[in-house]
N, C-alpha and C positions, 0 to 999 in steps of 0.2 A: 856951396855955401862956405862963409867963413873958417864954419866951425871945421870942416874939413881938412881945412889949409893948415889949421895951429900943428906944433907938435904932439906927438902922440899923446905922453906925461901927460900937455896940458888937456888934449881931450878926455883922455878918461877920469881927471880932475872936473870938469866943466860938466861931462856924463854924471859923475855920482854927485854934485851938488843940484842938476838941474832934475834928474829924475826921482832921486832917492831920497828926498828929504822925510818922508812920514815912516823912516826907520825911527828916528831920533826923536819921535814922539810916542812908539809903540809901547805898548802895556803888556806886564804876563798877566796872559789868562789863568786865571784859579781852579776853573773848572774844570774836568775832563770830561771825554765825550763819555759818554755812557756806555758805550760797546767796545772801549779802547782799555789797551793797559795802560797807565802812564806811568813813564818811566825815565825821571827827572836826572839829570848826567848836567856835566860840564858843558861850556860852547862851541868844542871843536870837536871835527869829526872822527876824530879818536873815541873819544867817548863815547859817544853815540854807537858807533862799530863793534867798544869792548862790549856797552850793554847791552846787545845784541845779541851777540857771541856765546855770553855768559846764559842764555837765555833759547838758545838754540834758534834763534832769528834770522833773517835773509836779509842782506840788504845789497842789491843787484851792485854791479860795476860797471857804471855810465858812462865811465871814462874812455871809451871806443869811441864816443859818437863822436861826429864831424870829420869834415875833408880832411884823408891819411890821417887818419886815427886823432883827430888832435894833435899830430906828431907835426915835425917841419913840414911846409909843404914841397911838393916837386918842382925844381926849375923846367921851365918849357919855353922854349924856344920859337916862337909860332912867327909865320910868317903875315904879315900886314895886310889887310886889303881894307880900303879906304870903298865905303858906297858911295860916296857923292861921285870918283870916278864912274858910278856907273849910270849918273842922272840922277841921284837923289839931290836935290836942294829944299834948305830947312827953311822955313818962313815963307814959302812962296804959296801958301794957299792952296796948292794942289796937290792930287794925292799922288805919293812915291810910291802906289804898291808894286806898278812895273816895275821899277828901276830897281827895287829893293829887293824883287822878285831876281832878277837879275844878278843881283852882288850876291845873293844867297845861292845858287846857284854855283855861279862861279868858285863858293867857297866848300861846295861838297864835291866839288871835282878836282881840289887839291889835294895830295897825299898828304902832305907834311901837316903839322897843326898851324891853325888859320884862327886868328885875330880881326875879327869884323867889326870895324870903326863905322860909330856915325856919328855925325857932328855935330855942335850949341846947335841949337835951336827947337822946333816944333816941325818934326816929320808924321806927316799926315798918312795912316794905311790905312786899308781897308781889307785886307787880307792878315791870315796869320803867322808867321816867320816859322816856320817848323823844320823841328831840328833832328837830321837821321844820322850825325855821325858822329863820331870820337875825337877829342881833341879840337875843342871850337869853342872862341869865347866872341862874347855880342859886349861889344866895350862902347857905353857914351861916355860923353864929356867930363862927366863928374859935375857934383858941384851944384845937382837939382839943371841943369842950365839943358840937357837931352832928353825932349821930351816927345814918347811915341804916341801917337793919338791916334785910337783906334775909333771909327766914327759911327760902327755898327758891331749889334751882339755873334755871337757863332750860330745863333739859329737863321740868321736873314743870311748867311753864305749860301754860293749856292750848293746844291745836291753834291755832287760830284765831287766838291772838296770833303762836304762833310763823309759822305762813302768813303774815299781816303782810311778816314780814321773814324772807322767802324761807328758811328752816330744815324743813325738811324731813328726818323720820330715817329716812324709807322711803329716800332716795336716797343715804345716802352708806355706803360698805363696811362693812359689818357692825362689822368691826373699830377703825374711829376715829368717834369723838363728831362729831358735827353745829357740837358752840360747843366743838369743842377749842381751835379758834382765832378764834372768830367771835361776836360778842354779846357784849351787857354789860346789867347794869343801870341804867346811866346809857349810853343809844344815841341819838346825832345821827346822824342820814340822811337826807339830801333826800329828798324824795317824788320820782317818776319825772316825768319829762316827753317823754321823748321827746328832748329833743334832746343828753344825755349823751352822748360818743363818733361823735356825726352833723356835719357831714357830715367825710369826709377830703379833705382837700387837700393834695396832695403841694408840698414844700419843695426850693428849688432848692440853697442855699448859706448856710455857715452856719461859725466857728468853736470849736471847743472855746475856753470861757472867754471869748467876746467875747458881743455883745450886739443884732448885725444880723441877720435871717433876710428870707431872698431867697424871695418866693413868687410865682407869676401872678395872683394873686388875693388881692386884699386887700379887698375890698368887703363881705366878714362882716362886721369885727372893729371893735371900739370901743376908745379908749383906757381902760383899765380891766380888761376882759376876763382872764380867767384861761383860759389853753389847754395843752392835752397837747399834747406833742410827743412823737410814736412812731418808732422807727427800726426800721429794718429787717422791713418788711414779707415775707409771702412774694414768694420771687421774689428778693428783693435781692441782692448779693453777698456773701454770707453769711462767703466767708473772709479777705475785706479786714476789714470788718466785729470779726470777732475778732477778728481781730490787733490790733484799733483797742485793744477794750476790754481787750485783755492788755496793753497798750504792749509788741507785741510781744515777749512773751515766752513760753516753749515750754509752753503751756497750753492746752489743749485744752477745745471746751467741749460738753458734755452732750449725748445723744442723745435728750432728752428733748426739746430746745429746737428738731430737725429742722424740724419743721412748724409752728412756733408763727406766730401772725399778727404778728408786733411783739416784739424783743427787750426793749428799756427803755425808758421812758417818762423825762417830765420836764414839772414841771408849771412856765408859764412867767404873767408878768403881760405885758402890752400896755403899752409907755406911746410910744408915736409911730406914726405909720401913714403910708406911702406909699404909692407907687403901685403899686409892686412889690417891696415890704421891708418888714417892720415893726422897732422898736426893741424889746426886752423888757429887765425890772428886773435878774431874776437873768442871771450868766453862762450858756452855754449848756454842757451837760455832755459834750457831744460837737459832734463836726466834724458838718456836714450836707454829704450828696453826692448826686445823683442817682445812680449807683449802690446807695447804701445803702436807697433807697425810704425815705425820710424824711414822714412823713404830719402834719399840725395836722389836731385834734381842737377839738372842743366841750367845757366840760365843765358839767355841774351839779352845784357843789358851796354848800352850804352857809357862811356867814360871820358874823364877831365871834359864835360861842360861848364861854361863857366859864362855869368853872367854877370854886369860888374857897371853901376854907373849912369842909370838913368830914370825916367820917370815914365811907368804906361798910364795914360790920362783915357779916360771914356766919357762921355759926355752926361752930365750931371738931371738924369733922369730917374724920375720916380721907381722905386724898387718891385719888379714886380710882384713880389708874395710868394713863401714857403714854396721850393718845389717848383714854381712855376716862370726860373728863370730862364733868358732870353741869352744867357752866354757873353756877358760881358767877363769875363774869366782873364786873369793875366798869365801869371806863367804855371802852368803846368807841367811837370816834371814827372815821365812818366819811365820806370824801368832806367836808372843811370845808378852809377856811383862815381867816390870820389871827384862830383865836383860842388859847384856852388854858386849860389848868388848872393850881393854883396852891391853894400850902396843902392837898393833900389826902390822906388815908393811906385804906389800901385793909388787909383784915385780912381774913387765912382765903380766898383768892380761887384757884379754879385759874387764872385770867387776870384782872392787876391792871389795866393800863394797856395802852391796843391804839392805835395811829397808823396807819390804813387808808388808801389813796386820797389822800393829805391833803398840804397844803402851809404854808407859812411858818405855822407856830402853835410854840408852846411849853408844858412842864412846868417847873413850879418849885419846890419847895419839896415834895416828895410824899415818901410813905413807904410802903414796900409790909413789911407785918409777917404774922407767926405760921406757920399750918403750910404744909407742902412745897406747890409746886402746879406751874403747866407755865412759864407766862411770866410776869415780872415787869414788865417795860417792850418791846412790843413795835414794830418800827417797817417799816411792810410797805410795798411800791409809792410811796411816797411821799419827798418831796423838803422838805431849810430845816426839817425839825423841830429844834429845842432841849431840849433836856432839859437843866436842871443845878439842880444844889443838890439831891441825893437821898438815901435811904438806903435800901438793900437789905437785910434784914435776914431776909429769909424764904429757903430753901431750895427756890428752884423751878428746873427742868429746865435753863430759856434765861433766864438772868440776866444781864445785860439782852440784847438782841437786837437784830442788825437784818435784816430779812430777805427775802424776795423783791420785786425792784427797789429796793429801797433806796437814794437815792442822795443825796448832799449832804445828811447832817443829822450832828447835832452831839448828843455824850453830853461833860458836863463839870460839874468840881466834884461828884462823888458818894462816896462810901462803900458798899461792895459787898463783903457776906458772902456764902458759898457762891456765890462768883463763877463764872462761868459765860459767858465773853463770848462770845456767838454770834455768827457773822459764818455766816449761814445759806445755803445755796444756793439759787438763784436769783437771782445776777447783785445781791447787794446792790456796793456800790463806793462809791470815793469818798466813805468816812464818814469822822468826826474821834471820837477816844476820846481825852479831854484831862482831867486833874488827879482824877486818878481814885486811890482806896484801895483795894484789890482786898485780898479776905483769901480763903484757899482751902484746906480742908484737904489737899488733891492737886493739883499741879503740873497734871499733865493733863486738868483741868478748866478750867483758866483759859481756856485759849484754846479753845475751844467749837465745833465744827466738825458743826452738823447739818444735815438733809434729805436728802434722794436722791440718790445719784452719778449715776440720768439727770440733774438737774439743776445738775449742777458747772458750775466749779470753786469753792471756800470762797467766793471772791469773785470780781470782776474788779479792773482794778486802782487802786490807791491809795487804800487804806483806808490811812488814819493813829493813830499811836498816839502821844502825846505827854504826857509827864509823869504817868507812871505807876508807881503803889508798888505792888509786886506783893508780899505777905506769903502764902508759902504752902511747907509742910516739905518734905511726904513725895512721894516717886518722882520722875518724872521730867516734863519738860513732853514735851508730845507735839508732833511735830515739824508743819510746814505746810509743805507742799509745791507747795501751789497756789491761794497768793494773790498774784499778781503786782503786782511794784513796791510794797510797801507801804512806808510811812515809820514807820519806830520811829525817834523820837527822847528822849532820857529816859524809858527804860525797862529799871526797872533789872532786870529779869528776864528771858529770853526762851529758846524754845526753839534747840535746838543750829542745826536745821535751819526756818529760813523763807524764804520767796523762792515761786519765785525771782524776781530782783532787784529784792530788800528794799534800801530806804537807812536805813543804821542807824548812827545817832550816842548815843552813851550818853557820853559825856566830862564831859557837865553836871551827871551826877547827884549828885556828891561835890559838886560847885562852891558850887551853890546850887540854890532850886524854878525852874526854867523860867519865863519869861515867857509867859503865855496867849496861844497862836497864835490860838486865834478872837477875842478881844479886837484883839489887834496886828494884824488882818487887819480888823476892822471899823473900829478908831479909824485904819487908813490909807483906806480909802474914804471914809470920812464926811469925812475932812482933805483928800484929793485930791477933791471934791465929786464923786465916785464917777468918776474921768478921763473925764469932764467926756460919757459917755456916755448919759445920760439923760435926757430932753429933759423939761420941766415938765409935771410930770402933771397940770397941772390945764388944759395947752394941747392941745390936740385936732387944730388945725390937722395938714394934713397937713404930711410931710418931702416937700422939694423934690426929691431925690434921694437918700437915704438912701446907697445903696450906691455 
């Protein structure tokens, strides 16, 4: 498209006039919710942070999420391979799944990192490009101009691919789809090894938001290393535990989660090692206690995927209904980090965009268009995703979402018709929903409240919502009762009833647009050289004492 072509300046000039205009008409709300404190401050995130503060309040740091931390990204050098060398031609009517099958191939049998070109026009598959390795980017044309057209859903493949990747429709309830929420046409996943989830090693000590963890054993781990950290194992103190993730508040959580092995997860980087501590990049999302059975994990994920430049088109059929979808899915992202996709729209999809297992990576610049489907941007178990610069423009179920574990990622700068903001259960937390356009034909769809009451509550706590234009007529918002501590700040809509204890400052919205809290949170780490807790990643030596 044109708009791609201008200079930078002039698009994100053309971006905030073309998406953002119903800031400049925003009103302060007078009322507070009913279960909130409200706590009226200044319009920048200074303020907000001191009143906080002063108040012995939390308010998480978002500023991780996205590819390499939001920091520069890595030069990479990858080497070319063009498909059409391998028989794919665009517009010719028939399907390239051979030949594509082919270039794909050819590009997991290359050591070096591999750049997988395909060219303007309409490439016809009928299979799904699935991705097992590191260092691989899937680059169209730009421009709207490459477009994959997938001609059939993931459930008409046949057996044998779906066995592949573990899809089986003999085993799940009769009643919901196999890829209602799982599979895509564009699918990264590591091949197995074995040492996923192996071995556990219990954690002795640990702060919410600091950056030490106390272990006996530090003889695995390499500077580098990406690891799960699980809390609360069986056995653990399960009601201190809650109360943590409520910030004690009267919330109770799901009967569903009784016997689980591990409440929430948190995917962390390695960058220092002692003798009995390691350092890590991200803060940590939680207190560590022996009580709470704190376990380090393995993990094998996937790294620098990268997807960048085109359009997956499905053919423009009837939705089949809650639960009972047929797999039209686009890209699903399953177990990676640090990488992203970028420039791409997704059309006619019961599942456009899926965030699995996954850490520091980013969406930018996507589009999810045409008829109803279930999710538009989903963001599951995973930590440090980015999404921003979007447009929601299709009528699907959970628009956008974040949803079981979920924890520390970030939705901003979007536009979002038949808005639907899921805040799903299963213990998602600690998300940021920032400069966002929300348009809704009904009030009580905004704020989006799915999954299983075994699995409550909405959230745990401090999901954040910040600068946010809420356009929507008819009925009434529907009240939340069980998201604890959440932060609305510049928000100029909200229901009667949120909490409980919500901190909600709306005094800005008449003022002016809000200063961007993930920005203003990342340009002060990058300025304070992250308080001075991260030891050079490129030094290995161990810490002399860490703790």
């Amino acid at each position: 498209m044109i708009f791609r072509k201008l200079p930078c300046p002039t698009r994100w000039l053309l971006w905030s006039l073309l998406f953002y205009p119903s800031w400049l008409a925003a009103s302060t709300i007078t009322s507070q919710a009913n279960s909130g404190q409200h706590q009226p401050s200044g319009c920048h995130p200074t303020d907000v942070t001191t009143t906080l503060a002063k108040t012995g309040g939390y308010l998480p740091d978002f500023s991780y999420a996205g590819y390499q931390w939001g920091e520069s990204p890595t030069d990479i050098d990858y080497q070319l391979l063009d498909v059409t060398d391998y028989g794919v031609i665009a517009n010719d009517g028939i399907d390239d799944t051979p030949a594509m099958l082919k270039a794909l191939l050819a590009a997991h049998q290359i050591a070096t990192p591999v750049n997988l070109l395909f060219p303007p026009g309409t490439v016809l598959l009928s299979q799904p490009i699935f991705i097992n390795r590191s260092f691989i980017r899937l680059q169209g044309a730009g421009d709207g101009s490459t477009v994959l057209a997938f001609d059939r859903p993931l459930l008409q493949l046949p057996e044998s691919i779906l066995a592949a990747y573990q899809i089986d429709k003999k085993k799940e309830p009769p009643a919901i789809s196999p890829v209602s929420w799982r599979g895509g046409f564009i699918w990264a996943h590591p091949i197995a090894d074995g040492t996923h989830g192996k071995p556990e090693i219990e954690l002795q000590s640990g702060q919410r938001g600091k950056f030490e963890v106390g272990m006996l054993d530090t003889s695995s781990l390499t500077v580098g290393d990406v690891i799960t950290v699980r809390w609360c194992r069986l056995g653990c103190d399960l009601s201190s535990f809650t109360e943590h993730l409520m910030d004690h508040q009267p919330v109770t959580l799901g009967k569903g989660f009784a016997n689980m092995n591990g409440l929430v997860s948190q995917y962390l980087t390695v960058t220092g090692i002692g003798s009995d501590s390691i350092r890590v990049k991200e803060p940590l999302a939680h207190d560590i206690k022996p009580d709470w059975q704190v376990m380090q994990l393995a993990t094998n994920m996937l790294e620098q995927v990268h997807l960048d430049g085109f359009t997956i088109q499905f053919p423009e059929l009837p939705y089949a209904g809650h639960h009972q979808e047929q797999g039209f899915n686009g890209v699903y992202l399953h177990r990676v980090s640090q990488s992203s996709v970028s420039n791409v729209t997704v059309e006619h999809a019961d599942n456009a965009f899926f965030m699995n297992d996954s850490t520091t990576s980013s969406l930018s610049n996507i589009e999810v268009r045409g008829r109803e489907g279930h999710y538009s941007i989903a963001i599951e178990d995973s930590n440090h995703i980015l999404v921003t610069d979007f447009a929601l423009t299709a009528s699907m179920l959970h628009n956008p979402s974040v949803g079981w574990g979920a924890e520390l990622n970030v939705y901003r700068r979007g536009r979002i018709e038949h808005a639907r903001i899921e805040q799903h259960k299963g213990l998602n937390q600690q998300n940021l929903f920032e400069s966002l356009d929300v348009h809704a034909q009904k009030k009580r769809r905004v704020f989006s409240l799915g999954g299983n009451r075994l699995y409550g509550p909405t959230s745990a706590a401090f999901n954040t919502f910040w600068d946010v234009a809420i356009s929507a007529a008819e009925g009434q918002f529907s009240a939340v009762t069980d998201a604890p501590s959440a932060r609305l700040v510049g928000v100029d809509q909200l229901p009667e009833q949120y909490g409980p204890g919500a901190f909600i400052d709306s005094r800005c919205i008449a003022e002016k647009r809000l200063e961007s809290l993930y920005i203003w949170q990342l340009t002060q780490r990058l300025a304070e050289g992250e308080n001075q807790h991260v030891a050079n990643s490129n030094d290995s030596a161990p810490l002399a004492n860490p703790r």
